[in-house]
Every structure is written in C-alpha cells, then in structure tokens.
SEKE-755532 format. One record per residue: residue in three letters; z, x, y negated of N, C-alpha, C in turn. Coordinates in steps of 0.05 Angstrom, whole numbers, padded with zeros to 5 digits, always signed. Example, Ala and Ser with C-alpha at 12.3 -4.5 7.8 and 13.67 -1.06 7.14 Angstrom:
REM SEKE-755532
Ala+00156+00264+00114+00156+00246+00090+00156+00264+00066/Ser+00142+00257+00045+00143+00273+00021+00157+00258-00001/
***
This chain:
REM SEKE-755532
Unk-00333+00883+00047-00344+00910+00044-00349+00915+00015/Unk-00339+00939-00001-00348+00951-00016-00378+00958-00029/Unk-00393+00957-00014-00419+00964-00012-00440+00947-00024/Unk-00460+00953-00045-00472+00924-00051-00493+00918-00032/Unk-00484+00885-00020-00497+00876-00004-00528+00872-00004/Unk-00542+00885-00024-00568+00891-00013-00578+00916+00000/Unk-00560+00935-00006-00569+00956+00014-00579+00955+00034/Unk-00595+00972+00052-00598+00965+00077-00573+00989+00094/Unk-00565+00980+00117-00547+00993+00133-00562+01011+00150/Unk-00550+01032+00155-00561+01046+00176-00545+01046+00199/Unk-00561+01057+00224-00538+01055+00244-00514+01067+00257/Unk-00512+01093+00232-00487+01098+00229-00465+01077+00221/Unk-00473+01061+00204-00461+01045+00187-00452+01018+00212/Unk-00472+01011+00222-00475+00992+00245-00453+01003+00273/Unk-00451+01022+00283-00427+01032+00301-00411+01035+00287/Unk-00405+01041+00264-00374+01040+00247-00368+01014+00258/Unk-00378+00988+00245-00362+00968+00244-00374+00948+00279/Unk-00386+00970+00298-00379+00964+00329-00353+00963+00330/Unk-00344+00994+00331-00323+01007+00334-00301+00994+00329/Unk-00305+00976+00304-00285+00957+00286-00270+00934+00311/Unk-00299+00930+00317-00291+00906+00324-00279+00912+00349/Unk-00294+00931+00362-00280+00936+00392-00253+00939+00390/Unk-00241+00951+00376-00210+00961+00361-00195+00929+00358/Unk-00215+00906+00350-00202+00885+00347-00203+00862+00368/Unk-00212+00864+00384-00220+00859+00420-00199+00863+00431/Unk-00193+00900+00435-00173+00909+00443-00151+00899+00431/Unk-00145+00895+00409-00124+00887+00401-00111+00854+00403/Unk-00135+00840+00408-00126+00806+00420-00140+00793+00404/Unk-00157+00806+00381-00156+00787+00358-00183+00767+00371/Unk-00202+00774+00383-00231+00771+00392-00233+00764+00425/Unk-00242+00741+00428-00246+00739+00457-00279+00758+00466/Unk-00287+00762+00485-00308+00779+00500-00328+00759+00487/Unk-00327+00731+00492-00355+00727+00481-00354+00731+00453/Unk-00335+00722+00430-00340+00730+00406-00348+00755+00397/Unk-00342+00777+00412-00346+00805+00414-00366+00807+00419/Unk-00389+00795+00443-00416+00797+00442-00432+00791+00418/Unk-00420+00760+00408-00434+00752+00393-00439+00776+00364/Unk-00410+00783+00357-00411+00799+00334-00424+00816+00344/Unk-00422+00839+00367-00436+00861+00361-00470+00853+00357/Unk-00475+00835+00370-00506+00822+00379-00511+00818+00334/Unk-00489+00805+00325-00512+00808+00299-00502+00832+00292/Unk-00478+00851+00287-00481+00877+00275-00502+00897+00281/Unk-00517+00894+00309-00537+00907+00307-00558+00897+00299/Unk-00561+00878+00295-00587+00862+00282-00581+00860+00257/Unk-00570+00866+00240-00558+00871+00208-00583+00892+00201/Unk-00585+00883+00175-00605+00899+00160-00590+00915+00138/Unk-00576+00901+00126-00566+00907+00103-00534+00903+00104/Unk-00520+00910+00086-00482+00914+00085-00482+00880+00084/Unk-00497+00866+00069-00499+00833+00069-00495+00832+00088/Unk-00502+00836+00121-00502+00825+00130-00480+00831+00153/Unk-00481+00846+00151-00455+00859+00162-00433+00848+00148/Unk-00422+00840+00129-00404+00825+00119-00389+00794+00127/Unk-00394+00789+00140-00385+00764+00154-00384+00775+00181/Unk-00385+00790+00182-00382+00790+00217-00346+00809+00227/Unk-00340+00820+00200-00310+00826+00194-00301+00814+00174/Unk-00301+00790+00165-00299+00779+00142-00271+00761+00152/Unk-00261+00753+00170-00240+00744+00177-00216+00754+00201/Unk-00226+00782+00192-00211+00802+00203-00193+00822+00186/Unk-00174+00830+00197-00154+00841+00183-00167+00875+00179/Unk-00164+00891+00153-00162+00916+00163-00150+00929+00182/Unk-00163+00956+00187-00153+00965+00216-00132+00987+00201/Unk-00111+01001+00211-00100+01019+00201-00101+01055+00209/Unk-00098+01048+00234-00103+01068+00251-00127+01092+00236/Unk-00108+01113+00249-00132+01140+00236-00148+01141+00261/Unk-00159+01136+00279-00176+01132+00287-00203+01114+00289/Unk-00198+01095+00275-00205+01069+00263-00226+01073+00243/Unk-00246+01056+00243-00269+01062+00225-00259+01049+00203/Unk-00268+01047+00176-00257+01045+00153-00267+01010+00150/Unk-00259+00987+00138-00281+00957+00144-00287+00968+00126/Unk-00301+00980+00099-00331+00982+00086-00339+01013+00097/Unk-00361+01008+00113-00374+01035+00124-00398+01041+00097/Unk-00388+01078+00094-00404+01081+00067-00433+01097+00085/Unk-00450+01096+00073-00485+01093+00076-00482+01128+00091/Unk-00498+01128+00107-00495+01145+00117-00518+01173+00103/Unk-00505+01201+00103-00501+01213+00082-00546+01230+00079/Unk-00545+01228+00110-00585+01234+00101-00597+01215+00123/Unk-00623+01210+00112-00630+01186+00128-00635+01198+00158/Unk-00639+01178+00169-00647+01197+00204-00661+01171+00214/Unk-00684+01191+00231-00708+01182+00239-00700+01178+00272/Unk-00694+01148+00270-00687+01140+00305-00699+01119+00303/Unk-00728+01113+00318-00733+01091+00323-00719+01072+00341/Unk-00707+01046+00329-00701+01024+00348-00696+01007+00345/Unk-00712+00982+00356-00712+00953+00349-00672+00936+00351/Unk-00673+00932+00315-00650+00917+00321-00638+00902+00340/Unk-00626+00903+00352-00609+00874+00362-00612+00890+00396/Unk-00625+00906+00392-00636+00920+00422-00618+00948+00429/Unk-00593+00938+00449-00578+00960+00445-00575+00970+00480/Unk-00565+00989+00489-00558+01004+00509-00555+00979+00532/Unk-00525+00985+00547-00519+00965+00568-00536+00951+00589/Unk-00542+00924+00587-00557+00907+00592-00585+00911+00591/Unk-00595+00922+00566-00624+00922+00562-00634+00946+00585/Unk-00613+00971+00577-00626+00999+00595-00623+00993+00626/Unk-00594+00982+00630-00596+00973+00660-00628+00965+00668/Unk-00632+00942+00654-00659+00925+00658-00685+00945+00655/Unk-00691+00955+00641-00700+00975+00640-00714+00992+00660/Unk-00685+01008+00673-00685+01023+00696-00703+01001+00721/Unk-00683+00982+00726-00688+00965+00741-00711+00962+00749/Unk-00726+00956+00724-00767+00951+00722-00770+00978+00730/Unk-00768+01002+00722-00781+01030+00725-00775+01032+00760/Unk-00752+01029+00774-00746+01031+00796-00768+01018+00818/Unk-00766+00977+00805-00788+00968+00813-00816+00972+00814/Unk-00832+00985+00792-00857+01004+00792-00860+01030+00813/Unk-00849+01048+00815-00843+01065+00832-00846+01052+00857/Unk-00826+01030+00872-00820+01022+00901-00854+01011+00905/Unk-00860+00982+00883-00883+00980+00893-00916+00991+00889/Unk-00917+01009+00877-00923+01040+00878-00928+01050+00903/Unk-00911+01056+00910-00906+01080+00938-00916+01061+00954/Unk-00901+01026+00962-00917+01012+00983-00951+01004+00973/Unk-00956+01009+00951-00985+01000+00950-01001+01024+00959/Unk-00995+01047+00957-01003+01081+00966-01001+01072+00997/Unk-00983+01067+01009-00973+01073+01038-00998+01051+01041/Unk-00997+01024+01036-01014+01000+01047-01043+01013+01045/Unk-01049+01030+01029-01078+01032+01023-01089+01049+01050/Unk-01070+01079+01051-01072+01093+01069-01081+01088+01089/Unk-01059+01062+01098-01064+01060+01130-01091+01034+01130/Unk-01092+01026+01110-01125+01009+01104-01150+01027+01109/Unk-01149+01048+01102-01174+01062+01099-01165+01084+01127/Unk-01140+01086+01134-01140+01099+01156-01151+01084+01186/Unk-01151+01051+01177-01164+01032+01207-01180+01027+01194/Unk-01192+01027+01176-01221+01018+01176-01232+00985+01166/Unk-01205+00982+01162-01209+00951+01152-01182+00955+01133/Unk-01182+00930+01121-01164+00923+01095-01138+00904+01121/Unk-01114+00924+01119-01089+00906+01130-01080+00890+01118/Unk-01065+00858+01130-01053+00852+01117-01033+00865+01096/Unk-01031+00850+01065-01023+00858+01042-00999+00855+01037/Unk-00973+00877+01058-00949+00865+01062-00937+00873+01044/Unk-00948+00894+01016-00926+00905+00997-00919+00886+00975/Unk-00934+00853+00977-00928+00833+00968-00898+00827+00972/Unk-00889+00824+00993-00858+00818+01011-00837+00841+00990/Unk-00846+00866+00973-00832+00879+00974-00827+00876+00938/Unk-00861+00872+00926-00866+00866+00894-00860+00838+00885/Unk-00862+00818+00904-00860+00787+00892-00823+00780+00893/Unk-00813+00780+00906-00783+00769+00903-00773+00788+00885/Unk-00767+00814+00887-00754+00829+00870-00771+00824+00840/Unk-00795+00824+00831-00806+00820+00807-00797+00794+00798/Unk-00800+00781+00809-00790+00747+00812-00772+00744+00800/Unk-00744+00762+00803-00716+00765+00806-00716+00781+00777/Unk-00729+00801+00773-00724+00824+00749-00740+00804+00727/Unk-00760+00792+00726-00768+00777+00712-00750+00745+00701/Unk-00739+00747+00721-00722+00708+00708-00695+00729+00698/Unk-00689+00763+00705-00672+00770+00688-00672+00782+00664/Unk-00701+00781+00659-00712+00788+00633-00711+00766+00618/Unk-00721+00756+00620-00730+00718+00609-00695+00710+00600/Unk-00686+00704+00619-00652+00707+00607-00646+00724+00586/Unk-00648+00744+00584-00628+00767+00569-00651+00766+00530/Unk-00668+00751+00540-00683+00755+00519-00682+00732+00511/Unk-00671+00705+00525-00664+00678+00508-00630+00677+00496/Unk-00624+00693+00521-00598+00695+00515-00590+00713+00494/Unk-00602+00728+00471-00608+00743+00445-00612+00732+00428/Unk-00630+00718+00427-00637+00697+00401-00620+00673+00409/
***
C-alpha cells in the first residue's frame, strides 16, 4: 500500500480491500478459511499498517471493477459507530437469534403468569422447557463465535 502505515483506516478503506480479497477467493487464489481469516483482521485493522500484510502476497487486481490494493483515506470522516472485527453475517444472525429468544420467552413468561394469578396459585414454571435449551444452545453459540474471533 501506498499509504503511510500509520494512518488510521477507515471503513471505507477496510471494504475496499474486503472486496480485494473476495475478487481473489473468487478467483482461486484464497481458500474460504483464509478468506475468513483475512477479512476477520481487515476489519480489525486500525491503520493502512495493518491492512498491509493481509494483501501483501497477493497479486494486483486488474479489473475495472476491482478496488485499487492501496485504498486512499476516505474523502470526510463519517460517524458510524462499530466495534472492529464485529461485522454483519454471523454476528447479526446471532443477534436476531437472542432478540427472537427474548420475545418467545417473554410471551411464555406473560402467558405462565396469567394463568398463575388466573388459578390462584403459582403453576408449575413450564416456560423454563421453552428458555433453558434454546438459551443453552444460543449461548454455547455465542461462546464459540467469540473464541472463534480472537
């Protein structure tokens, strides 16, 4: 890269050289896991430093569709909060997932209460059956995706 490696990158700069690499995936040069790996540090790049090794043994791209390998600083700053290394896919699936799970056991903790105070006594606490396995499950897939990052 052109760029002096102390700069910091922005994430315009950071999907340029996604883009790169996806182009070089597609093209054979990159197997799927190396392709995780690189995008996993291009978004965790701070600076053009660091972004520099992660196309450093890659050929330029030619193609006019093709992002340029030194991505120049992007032209006004822009205010997007978001934690490096923390991108779309996987994380938002997961995400949803939890929000979906709040909601379901939600609605059965509402329904369980109802019919508690509708008999007069406290029913068995069956919206456990509905919050413990699925949490269980969304949780050891959290725990993964967040060892499996670092």
């Amino acid at each position: 890269m052109t760029q002096d490696p102390a700069l910091r990158a922005g994430d315009a700069d950071r999907d340029r050289v996604a883009d790169s690499l996806r182009e070089h995936f597609a093209a054979g040069r990159l197997t799927q896991d190396e392709l995780q790996e690189r995008l996993d540090a291009t978004y965790a790049a701070r600076t053009f430093g660091d972004l520099d090794p992660v196309l450093a043994d890659l050929p330029a791209l030619r193609s006019s569709r093709s992002a340029p390998a030194s991505p120049a600083p992007a032209s006004r700053p822009q205010r997007v909060e978001r934690v490096p290394g923390r991108r779309q896919g996987v994380d938002k699936a997961l995400r949803a997932n939890w929000a979906a799970w709040v909601t379901a056991v939600s609605v059965n903790i509402v329904i369980w209460l109802l019919v508690s105070i509708t008999g007069g006594e406290l029913a068995y606490f069956w919206p456990m059956w509905v919050a413990g396995p699925w949490g269980a499950v969304l949780a050891a897939a959290t725990i993964a995706r967040r060892l499996n990052r670092d």
